[in-house]
Residue, then its C-alpha position, 0 to 999 in steps of 0.5 A: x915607317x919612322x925611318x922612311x919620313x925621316x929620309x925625305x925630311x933630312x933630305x930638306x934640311x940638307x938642301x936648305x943648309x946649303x949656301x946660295x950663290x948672292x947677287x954679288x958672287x952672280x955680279x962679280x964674275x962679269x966685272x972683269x970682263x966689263x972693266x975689259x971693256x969698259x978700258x978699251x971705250x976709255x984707253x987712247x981716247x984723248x976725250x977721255x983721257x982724264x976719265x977712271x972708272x971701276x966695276x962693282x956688282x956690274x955697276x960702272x962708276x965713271x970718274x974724273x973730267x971731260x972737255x965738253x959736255x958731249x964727251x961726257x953724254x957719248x961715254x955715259x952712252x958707249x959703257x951702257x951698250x957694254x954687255x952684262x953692264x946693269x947700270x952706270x954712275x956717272x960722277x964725270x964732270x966738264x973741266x972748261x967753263x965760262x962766265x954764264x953772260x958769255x956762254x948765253x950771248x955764244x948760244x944764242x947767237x948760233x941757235x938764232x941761224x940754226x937750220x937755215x933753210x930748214x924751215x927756222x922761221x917756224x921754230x922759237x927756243x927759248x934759253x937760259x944758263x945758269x952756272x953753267x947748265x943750260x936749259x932749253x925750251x920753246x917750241x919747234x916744229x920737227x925732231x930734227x930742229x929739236x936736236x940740232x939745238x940740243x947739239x949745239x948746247x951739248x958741244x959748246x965749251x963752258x957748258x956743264x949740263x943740258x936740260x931738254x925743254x923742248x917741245x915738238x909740235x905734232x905732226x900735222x899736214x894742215x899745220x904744215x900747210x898753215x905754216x906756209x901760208x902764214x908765212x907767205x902772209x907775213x913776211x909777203x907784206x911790203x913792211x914785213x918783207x925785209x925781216x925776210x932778208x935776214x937767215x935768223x928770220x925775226x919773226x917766228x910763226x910757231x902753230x899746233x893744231x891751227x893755233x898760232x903763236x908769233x915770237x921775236x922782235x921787231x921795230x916798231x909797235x905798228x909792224x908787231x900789229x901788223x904782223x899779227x893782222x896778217x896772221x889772223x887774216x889767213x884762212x885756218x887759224x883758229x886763234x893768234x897770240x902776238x908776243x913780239x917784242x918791240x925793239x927799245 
C-alpha cells in the first residue's frame, strides 16, 4: 500500500521538476523569421534607407531617420502586418525640419483649398505647430475631408509629428439638407455672394444636429452680422454661433 502512493507521487515530482519552455525561448524561434521580413520592408527602399531595426521576443524595435513623417507612419504600419510580430517600438524620427512660422503659413495655405468641390465650405480646421509637431482640430463634415487634411500635414517636409483633433460630424440627411440651404442663404446674398468667388470659401458653415456655428474672415463687421442674419433666417437651425473674424 506504501509503495503504490509513493508512485503517483514520485510521478508529480517528476513532472514539476521538469523545465518549462519561457516566454523567451516561445518568442525567439520567431525572431529570425521576423527579422526576415522585417529586412525585405526595409532593404532598397530609398524612404527608409536610414532606418535599422532588431527582433527581441517578437518585438520589433525600429531606429534610425526618415524624410517625411509619413514614411515613418507607412513602416510603423508594414512591420505590424508582419506575421508573429507582437508589438512594434518605433524610436524613427524625421531628419527635415523647418522653422515652426514656415511650416504653419505652408499648411495653412494648402488646408485653406483643401477638397475644392467637395463640400470645403462645410468644413473648418484648426492649426497649430510646435516644434514641429502639428496638431490638428475643428470640425468637418465627412471622414474623407477629415483624412485629406491629416494627409497633407502627414507629407508636408519639416513635419515631426501629427496629432488627430479632429472632429467628425454625425451622419445626418437633415444637417446635410441644412447645409445647402445655409449655403444658398449666405453666400446667395448680393453682399456675401463674391466670398463665393474664391475656392477656399471664406465663410464656413459648420452644422451638427441643426445647430450652426460660422468660421473665417471677412471685411467688415456689417457682412459678420449679415451672414449670421441669414443663417438664423433659415428654417431648421436651432441656434447660430457667429465667429467670423473681421478682417483688420
Amino acid at each position: 500500500m506504501r509503495r503504490s502512493r509513493l508512485f503517483p507521487l514520485l510521478l508529480i515530482a517528476v513532472g514539476l521538476s521538469m523545465p518549462s519552455l519561457s516566454s523567451a525561448q516561445k518568442g525567439g524561434r520567431f525572431n529570425d523569421q521576423i527579422t526576415q521580413d522585417v529586412q525585405k520592408q526595409i532593404q532598397g527602399k530609398k524612404d527608409f534607407k536610414g532606418v535599422t531595426a532588431s527582433v527581441d521576443d517578437q518585438i520589433v524595435t525600429l531606429n534610425g531617420t526618415v524624410n517625411l513623417y509619413i514614411d515613418l507612419v507607412n513602416l510603423e504600419k508594414k512591420v505590424k502586418k508582419i506575421k508573429n510580430v507582437e508589438a512594434v517600438r518605433n524610436h524613427v524620427t524625421v531628419s527635415s525640419s523647418a522653422p515652426d512660422g514656415e511650416l504653419q503659413d505652408k499648411l495653412a495655405s494648402k488646408l485653406r483649398y483643401d477638397r475644392v468641390g467637395y463640400g470645403n465650405v462645410f468644413n473648418a480646421i484648426g492649426l497649430q505647430v510646435k516644434d514641429g509637431v502639428v496638431t490638428l482640430s475643428g470640425n468637418v463634415h465627412d471622414y474623407p475631408s477629415r483624412d485629406s487634411a491629416i494627409a497633407i500635414a502627414e507629407t508636408m517636409p519639416g513635419v515631426k509629428d501629427v496629432i488627430d483633433n479632429i472632429e467628425v460630424a454625425p451622419t445626418s440627411n437633415f444637417d446635410d439638407d441644412l447645409r445647402y440651404r445655409l449655403y444658398r442663404a449666405i453666400y446667395g446674398d448680393s453682399v456675401l455672394s463674391r466670398y463665393a468667388l474664391d475656392p477656399q470659401k471664406p465663410i464656413r458653415i459648420v452644422v451638427d444636429n441643426g445647430h450652426v456655428t460660422l468660421y473665417g474672415v471677412v471685411n467688415s463687421t456689417m457682412e459678420k452680422q449679415l451672414a449670421g442674419t441669414r443663417a438664423n433666417g433659415v428654417p431648421g437651425v436651432f441656434s447660430v454661433d457667429n465667429q467670423l473674424i473681421v478682417a483688420q
